[in-house]
SERO-4910 file (N, C-alpha, C, O; in steps of 0.05 Angstrom, whole numbers):
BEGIN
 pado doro    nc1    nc2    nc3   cac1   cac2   cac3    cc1    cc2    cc3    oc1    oc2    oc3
  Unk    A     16    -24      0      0      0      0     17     25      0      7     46     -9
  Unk    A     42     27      9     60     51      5     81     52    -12     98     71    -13
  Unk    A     81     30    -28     92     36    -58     75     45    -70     52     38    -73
  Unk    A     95     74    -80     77     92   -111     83     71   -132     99     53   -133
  Unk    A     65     78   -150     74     56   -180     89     82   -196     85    106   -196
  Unk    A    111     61   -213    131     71   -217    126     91   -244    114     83   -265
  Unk    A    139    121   -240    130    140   -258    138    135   -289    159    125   -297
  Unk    A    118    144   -303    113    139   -334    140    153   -346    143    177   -340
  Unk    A    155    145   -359    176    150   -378    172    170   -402    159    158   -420
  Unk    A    178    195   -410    174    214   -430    187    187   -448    196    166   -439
  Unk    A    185    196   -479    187    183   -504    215    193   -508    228    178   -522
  Unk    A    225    209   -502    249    222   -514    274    205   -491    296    197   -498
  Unk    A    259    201   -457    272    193   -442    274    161   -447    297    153   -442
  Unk    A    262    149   -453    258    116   -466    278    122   -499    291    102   -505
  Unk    A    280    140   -514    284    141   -529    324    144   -529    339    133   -545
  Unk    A    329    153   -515    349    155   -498    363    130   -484    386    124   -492
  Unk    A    354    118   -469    355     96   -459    358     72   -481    377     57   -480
  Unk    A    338     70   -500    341     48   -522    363     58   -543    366     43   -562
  Unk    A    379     83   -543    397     83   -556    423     65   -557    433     51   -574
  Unk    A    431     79   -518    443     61   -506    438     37   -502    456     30   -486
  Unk    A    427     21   -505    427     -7   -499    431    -22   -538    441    -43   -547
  Unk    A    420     -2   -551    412     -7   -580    449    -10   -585    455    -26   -602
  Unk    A    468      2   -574    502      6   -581    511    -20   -560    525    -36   -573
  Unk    A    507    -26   -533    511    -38   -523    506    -72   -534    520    -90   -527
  Unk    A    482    -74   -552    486   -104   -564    497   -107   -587    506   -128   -595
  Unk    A    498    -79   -603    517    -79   -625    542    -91   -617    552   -110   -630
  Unk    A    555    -80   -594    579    -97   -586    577   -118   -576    599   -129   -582
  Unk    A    567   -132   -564    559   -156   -559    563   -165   -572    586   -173   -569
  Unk    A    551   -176   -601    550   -197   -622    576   -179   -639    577   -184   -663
  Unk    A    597   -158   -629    614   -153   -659    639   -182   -656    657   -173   -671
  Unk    A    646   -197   -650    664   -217   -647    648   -244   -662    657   -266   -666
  Unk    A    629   -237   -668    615   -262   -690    585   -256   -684    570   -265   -667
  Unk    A    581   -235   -705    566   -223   -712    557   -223   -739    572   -220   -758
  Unk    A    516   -227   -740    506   -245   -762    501   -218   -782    493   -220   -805
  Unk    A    509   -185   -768    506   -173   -782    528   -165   -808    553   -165   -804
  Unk    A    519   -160   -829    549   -157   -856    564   -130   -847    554   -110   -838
  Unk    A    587   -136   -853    601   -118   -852    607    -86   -856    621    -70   -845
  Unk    A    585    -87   -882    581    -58   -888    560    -48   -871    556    -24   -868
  Unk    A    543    -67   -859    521    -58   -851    529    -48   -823    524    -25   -816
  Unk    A    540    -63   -810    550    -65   -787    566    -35   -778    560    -23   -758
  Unk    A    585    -26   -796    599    -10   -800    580     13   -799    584     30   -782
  Unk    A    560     16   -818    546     34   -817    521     45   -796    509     66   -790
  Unk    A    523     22   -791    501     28   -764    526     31   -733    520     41   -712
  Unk    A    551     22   -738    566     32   -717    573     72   -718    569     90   -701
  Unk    A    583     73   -744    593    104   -745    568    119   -743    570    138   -728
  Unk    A    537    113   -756    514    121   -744    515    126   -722    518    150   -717
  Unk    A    513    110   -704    501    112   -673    534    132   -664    529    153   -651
  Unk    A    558    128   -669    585    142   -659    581    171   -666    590    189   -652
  Unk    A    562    174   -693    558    210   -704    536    214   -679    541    232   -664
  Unk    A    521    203   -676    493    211   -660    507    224   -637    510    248   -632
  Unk    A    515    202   -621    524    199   -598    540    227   -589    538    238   -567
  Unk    A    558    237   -611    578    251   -607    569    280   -607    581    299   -598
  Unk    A    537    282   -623    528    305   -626    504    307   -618    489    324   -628
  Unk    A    494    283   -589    479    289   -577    449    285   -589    429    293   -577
  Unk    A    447    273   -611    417    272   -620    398    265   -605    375    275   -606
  Unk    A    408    237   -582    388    219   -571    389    234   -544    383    217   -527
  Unk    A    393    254   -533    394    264   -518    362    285   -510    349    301   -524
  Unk    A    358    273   -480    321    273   -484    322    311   -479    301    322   -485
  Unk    A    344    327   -470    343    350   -472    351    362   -491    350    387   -490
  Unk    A    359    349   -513    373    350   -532    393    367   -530    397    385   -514
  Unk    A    414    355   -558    455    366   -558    455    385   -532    436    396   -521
  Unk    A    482    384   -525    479    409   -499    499    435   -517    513    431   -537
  Unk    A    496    452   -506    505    481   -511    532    481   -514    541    469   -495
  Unk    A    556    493   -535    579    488   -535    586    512   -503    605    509   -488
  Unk    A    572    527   -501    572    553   -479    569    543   -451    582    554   -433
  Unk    A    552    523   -446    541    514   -421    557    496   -403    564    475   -413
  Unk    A    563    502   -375    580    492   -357    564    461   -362    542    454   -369
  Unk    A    590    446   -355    589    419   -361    583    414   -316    601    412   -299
  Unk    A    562    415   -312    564    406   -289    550    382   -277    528    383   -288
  Unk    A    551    364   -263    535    342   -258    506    346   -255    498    368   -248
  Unk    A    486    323   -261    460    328   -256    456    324   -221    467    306   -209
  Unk    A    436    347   -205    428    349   -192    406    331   -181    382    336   -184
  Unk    A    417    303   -166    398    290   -157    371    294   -155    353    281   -164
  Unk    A    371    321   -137    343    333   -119    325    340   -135    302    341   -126
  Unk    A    328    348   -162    319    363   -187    313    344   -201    304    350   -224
  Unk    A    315    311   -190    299    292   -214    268    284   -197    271    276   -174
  Unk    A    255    284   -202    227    274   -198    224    241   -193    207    232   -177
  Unk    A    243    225   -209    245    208   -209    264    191   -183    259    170   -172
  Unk    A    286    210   -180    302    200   -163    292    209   -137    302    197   -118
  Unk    A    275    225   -131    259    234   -109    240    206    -99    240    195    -77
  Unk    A    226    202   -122    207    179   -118    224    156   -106    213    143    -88
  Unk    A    249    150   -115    257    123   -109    276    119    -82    289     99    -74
  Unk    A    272    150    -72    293    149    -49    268    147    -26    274    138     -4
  Unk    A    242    156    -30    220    163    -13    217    128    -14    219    115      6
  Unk    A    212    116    -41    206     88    -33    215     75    -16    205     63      3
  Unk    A    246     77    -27    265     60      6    257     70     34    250     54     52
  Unk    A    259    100     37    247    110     65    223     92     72    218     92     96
  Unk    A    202     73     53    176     75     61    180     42     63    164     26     72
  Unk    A    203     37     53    205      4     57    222      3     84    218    -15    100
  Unk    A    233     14     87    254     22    106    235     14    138    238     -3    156
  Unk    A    218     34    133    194     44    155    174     20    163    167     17    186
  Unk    A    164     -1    136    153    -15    146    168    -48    160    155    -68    168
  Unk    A    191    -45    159    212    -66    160    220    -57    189    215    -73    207
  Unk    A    231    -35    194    237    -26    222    223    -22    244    232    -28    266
  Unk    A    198    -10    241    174      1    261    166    -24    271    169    -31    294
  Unk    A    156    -40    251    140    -68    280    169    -77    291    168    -77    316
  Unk    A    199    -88    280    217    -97    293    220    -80    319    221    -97    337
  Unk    A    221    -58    327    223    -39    335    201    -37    365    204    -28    388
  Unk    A    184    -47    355    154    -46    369    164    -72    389    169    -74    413
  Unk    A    166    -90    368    175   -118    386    199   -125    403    203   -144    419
  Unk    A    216   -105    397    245   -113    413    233    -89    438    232    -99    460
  Unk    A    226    -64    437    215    -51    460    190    -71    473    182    -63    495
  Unk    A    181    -89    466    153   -105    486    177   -130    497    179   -137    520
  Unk    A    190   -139    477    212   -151    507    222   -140    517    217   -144    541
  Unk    A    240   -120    511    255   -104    530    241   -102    560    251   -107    582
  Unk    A    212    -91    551    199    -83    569    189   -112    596    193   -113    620
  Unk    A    177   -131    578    165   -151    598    181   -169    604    177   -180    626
  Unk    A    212   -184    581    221   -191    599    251   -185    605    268   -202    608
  Unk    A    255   -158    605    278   -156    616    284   -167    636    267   -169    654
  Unk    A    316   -182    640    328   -190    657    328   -217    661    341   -230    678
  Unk    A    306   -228    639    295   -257    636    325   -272    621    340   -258    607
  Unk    A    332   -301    625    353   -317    617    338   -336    610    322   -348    624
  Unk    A    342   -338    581    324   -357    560    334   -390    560    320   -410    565
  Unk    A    371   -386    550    377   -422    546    406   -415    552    413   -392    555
  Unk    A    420   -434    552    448   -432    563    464   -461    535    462   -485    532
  Unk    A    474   -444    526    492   -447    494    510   -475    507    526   -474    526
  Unk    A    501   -502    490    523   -525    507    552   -525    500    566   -544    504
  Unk    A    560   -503    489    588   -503    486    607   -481    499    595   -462    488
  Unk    A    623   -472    511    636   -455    523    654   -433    504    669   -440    486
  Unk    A    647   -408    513    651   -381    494    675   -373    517    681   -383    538
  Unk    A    686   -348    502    705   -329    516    685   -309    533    661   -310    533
  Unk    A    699   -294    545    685   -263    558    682   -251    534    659   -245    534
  Unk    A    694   -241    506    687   -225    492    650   -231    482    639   -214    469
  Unk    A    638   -250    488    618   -264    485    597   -246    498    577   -239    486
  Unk    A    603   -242    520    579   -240    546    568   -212    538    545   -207    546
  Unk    A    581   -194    525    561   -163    515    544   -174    492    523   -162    489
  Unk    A    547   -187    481    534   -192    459    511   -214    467    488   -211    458
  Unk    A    519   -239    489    495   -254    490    471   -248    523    450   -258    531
  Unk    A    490   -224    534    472   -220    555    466   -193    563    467   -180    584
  Unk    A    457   -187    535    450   -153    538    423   -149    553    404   -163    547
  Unk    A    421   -134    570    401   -122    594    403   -145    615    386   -154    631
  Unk    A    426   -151    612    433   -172    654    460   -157    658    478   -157    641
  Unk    A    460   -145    684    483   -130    692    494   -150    713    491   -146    738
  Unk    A    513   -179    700    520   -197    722    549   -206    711    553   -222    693
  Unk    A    565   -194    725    589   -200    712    598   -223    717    615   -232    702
  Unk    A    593   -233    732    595   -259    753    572   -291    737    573   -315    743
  Unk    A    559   -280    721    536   -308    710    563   -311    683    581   -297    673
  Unk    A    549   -342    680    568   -350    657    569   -344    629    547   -335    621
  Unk    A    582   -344    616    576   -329    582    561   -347    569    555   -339    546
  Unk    A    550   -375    576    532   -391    560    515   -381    560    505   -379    537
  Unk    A    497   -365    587    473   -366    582    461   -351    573    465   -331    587
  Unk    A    443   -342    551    433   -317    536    405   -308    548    388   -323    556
  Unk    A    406   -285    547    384   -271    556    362   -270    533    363   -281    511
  Unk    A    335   -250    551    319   -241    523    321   -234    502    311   -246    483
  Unk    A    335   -210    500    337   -192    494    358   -194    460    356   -188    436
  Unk    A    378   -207    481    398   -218    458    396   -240    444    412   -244    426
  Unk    A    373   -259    453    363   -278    432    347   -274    413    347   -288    392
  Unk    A    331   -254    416    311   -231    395    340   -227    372    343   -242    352
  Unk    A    355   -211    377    375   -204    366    387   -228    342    390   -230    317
  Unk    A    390   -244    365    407   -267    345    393   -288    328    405   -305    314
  Unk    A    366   -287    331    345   -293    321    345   -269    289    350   -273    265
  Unk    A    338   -253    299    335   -230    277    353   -225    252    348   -221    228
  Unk    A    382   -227    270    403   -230    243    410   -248    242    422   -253    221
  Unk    A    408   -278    266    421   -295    254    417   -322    235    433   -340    227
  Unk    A    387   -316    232    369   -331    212    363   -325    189    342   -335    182
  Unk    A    372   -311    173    379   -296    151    391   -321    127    385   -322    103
  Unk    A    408   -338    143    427   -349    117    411   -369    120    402   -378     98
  Unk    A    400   -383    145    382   -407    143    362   -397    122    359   -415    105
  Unk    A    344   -373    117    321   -372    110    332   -373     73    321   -384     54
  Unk    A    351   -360     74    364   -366     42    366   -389     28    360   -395      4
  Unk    A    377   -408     54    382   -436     48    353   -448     45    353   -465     28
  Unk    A    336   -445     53    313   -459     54    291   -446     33    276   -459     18
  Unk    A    294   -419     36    270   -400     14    283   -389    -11    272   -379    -31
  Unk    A    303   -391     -7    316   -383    -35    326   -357    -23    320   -348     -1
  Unk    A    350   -343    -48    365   -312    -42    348   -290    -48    358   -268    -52
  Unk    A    325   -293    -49    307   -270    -58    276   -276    -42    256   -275    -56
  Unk    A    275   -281    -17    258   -283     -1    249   -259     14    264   -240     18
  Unk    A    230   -261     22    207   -234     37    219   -235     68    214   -217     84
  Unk    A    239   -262     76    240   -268    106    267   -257    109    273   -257    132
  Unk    A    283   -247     95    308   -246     94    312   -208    109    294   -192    101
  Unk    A    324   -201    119    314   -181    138    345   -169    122    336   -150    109
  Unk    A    361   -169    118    386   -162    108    376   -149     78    380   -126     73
  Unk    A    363   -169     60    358   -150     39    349   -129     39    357   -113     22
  Unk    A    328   -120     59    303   -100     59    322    -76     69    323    -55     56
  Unk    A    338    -81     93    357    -60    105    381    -52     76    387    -29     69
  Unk    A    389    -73     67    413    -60     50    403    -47     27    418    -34     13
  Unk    A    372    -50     20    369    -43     -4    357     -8      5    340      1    -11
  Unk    A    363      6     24    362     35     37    374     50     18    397     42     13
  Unk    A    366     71      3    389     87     -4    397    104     11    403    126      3
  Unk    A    400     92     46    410    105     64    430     93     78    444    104     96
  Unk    A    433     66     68    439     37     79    471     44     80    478     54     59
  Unk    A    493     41     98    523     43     89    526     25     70    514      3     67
  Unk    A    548     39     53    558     19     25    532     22      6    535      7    -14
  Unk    A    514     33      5    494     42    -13    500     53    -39    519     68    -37
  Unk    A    494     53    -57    503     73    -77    487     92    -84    464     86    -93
  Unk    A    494    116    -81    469    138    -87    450    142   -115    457    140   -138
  Unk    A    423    149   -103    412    145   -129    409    170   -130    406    188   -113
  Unk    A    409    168   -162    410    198   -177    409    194   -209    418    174   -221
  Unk    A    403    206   -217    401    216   -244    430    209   -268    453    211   -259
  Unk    A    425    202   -288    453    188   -302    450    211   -319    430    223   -327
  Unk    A    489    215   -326    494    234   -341    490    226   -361    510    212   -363
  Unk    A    474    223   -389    469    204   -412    494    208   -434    504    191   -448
  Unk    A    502    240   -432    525    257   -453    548    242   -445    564    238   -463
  Unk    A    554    232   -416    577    220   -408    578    188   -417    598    176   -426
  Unk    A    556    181   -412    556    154   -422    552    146   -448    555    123   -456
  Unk    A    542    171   -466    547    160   -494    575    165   -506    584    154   -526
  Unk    A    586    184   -491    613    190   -503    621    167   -496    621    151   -515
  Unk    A    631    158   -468    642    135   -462    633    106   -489    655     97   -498
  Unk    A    615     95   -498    597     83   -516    612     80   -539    620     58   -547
  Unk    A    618    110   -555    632    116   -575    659    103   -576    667     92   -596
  Unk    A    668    104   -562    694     93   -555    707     60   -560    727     48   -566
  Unk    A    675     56   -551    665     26   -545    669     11   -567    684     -8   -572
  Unk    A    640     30   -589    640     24   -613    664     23   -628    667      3   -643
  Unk    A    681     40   -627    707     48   -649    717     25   -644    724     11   -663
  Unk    A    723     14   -610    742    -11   -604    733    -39   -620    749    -55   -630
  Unk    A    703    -42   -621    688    -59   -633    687    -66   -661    681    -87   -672
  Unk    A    696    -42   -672    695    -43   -700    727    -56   -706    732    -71   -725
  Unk    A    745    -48   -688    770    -66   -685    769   -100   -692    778   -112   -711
  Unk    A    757   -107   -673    746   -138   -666    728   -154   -678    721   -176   -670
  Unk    A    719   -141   -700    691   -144   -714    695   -174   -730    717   -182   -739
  Unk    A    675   -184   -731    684   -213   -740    655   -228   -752    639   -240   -738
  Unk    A    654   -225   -776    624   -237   -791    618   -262   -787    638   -277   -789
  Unk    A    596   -275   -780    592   -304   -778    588   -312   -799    587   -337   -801
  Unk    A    584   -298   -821    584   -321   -860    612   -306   -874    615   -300   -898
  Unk    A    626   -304   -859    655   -307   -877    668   -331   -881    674   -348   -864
  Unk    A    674   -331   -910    675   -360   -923    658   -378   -922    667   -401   -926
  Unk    A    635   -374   -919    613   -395   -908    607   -415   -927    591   -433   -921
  Unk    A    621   -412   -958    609   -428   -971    633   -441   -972    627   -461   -985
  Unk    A    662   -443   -967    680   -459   -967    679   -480   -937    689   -502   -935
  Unk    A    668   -468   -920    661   -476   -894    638   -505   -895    637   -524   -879
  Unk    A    625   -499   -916    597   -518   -910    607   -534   -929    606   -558   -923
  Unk    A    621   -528   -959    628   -555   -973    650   -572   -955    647   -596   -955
  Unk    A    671   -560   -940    691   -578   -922    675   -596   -909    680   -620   -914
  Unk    A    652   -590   -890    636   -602   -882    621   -620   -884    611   -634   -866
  Unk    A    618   -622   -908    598   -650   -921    615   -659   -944    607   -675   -961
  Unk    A    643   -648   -944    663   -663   -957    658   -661   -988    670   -676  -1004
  Unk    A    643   -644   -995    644   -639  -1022    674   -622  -1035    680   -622  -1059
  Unk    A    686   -611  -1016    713   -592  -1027    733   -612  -1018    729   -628   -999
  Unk    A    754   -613  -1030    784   -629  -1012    813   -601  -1006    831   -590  -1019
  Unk    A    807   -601   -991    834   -583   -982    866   -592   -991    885   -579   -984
***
């Protein structure tokens, strides 16, 4: 219910987008590639003229005058939406955990749940006996508080193993996928002028490596059924 559905794409912005990907399989298939050579060629220096003078560009060419400065996250509509979504996945992932570790905290603090049959160090005892102030009880035994805890993160790989790496139970995905999360990558707006230049580059290297799948094809298929003798 607090996912927005995801905003409609201008034609020029899709138009943009399928450029780039339209150059990106061009290289893909240029190492044995079903397209001919002239053709190939020409639809590479095509898309390398476009690219270089900005055609597919949904604001179209930029200004030879105009500061080359990064796009302004805050100023996309789009990247607004998708940072509010994480906030709102964020929110419903944290608030009931949150609800529930304050209702033990509350009722049974101070409570000692099970005692671990194997013997730990002292570095152990902050971690398995958080809200018992007993320096003196043994480090096996775990409290409430910190079995909530080790329950919470430490069933994570079981639930992988059993539900698969893309499960609803998995409490690690929901937190890392924050675009607030540390090690996050910021979302924002792509420079398209930077990445088609980069592209061009791509292409020229591609046209290097270029390699037809029916060259010689008819000396290829008589060897084959032994109609030619080498």
């Amino acid at each position: 219910m607090l996912q927005s559905p995801p905003p409609k794409l201008s034609v020029a912005a899709i138009r943009e987008q399928r450029a780039l990907a339209r150059a990106q399989i061009l290289r893909a298939t240029a190492s044995n590639s079903p397209i001919p050579p002239a053709h190939y060629i020409a639809i590479s220096q095509n898309l390398s003229e476009a690219f270089v003078a900005g055609t597919y560009l949904k604001d179209g060419p930029p200004k030879a005058d105009a500061p080359s400065t990064p796009p302004n996250p805050l100023s996309d509509p789009a990247a607004m939406d998708g940072m509010m979504a994480g906030m709102k996945t964020q929110m419903v992932v944290m608030v009931p955990q949150m609800v529930i570790m304050g209702w033990i905290n509350f009722f049974f603090q101070g409570f000692v749940l099970i005692k671990l049959p194997f013997p730990l160090t002292l570095g152990f005892k902050s971690m398995l006996q958080r809200g018992i102030e007993t320096p003196d009880m043994d480090v096996r035994w775990v409290s409430s508080l910190s079995w909530y805890f080790l329950n919470f993160f430490g069933l994570n790989g079981l639930y992988r193993l059993i539900l698969g790496g893309e499960n609803l139970a998995d409490s690690s995905r929901d937190m890392s996928a924050s675009p607030f999360a540390a090690g996050a990558a910021p979302v924002g707006p792509q420079d398209y002028n930077k990445l088609f230049k980069a592209e061009r580059d791509n292409l020229e290297f591609s046209e290097g490596v270029y390699s037809w799948v029916g060259k010689d094809v008819e000396t290829r298929v008589l060897q084959k059924y032994g109609k030619l003798h080498t």
